[in-house]
C-alpha positions in Angstrom: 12.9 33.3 -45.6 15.7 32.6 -43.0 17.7 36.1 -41.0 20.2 36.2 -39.0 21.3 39.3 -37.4 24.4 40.2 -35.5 25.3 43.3 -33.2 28.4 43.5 -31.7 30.0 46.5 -30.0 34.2 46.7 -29.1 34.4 49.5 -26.3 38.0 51.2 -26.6 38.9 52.8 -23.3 36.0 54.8 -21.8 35.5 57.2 -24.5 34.9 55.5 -28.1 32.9 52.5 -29.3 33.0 50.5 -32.3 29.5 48.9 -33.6 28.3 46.5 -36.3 25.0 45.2 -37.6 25.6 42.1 -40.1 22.5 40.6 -41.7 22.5 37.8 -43.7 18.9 36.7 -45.2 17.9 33.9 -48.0 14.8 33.9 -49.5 13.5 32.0 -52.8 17.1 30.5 -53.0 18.8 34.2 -53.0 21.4 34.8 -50.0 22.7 38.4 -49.1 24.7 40.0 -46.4 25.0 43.5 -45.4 26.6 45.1 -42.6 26.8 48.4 -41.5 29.2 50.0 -39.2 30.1 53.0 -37.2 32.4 55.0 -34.3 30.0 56.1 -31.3 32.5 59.1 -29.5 31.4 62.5 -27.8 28.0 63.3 -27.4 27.0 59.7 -29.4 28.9 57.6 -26.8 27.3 57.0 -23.5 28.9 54.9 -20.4 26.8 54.1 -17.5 28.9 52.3 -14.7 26.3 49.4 -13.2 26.8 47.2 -9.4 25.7 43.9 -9.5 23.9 43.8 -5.8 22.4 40.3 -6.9 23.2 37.4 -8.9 27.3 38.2 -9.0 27.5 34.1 -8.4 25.7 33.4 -11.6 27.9 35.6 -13.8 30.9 33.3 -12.9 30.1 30.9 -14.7 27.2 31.6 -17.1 24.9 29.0 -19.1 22.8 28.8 -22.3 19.5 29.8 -21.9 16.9 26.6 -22.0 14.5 29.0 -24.1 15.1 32.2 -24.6 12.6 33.3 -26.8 9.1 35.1 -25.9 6.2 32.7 -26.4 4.3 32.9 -30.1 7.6 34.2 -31.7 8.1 32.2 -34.6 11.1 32.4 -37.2 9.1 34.4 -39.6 8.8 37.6 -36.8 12.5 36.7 -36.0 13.2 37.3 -39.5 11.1 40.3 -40.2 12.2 42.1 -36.6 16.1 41.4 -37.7 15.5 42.8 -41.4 13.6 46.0 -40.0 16.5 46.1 -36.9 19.0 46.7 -39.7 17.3 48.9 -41.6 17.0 51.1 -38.8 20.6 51.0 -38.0 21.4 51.9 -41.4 19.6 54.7 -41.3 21.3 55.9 -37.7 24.1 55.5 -40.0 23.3 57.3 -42.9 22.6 60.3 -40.1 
């Protein structure tokens, strides 16, 4: 089995934000996608302002990772994490 997920968020303005989980799997041959999506405003949309005190330099001009993944995390956990991630966001969702 092979997952990929993908989160993205668009801010708009200071007050409203615009998410999506995609997750496309393929097991046994079989490919699917789902993605679920929803408006964050009022009391579900939070905004924390954050000052960089160290490191401003690096965000100039950033680079890829050389490994970016926690030791002993193979696809398989990858997969399962990404498929139970977008469960759980579906089910925010269905709230």
């Amino acid at each position: 089995m092979t997952a990929t997920e993908v989160d993205t968020c668009v801010l708009k303005g200071t007050t409203e934000a615009v998410c999506a989980a995609t997750l496309a799997a393929t097991a046994a041959g079989t490919s699917t996608t789902a993605t679920a999506s929803t408006t964050y405003t009022g009391d579900r949309y939070w905004r924390y302002d954050a000052q960089v005190t160290g490191g401003a330099d690096k965000l100039a001009n950033p680079t890829a990772c050389a490994n970016s993944a926690p030791k002993g995390l193979n696809t398989k956990a990858v997969a399962v994490l990404s498929l139970l991630s977008a469960v759980g966001v579906a089910g925010l969702l269905a709230v």
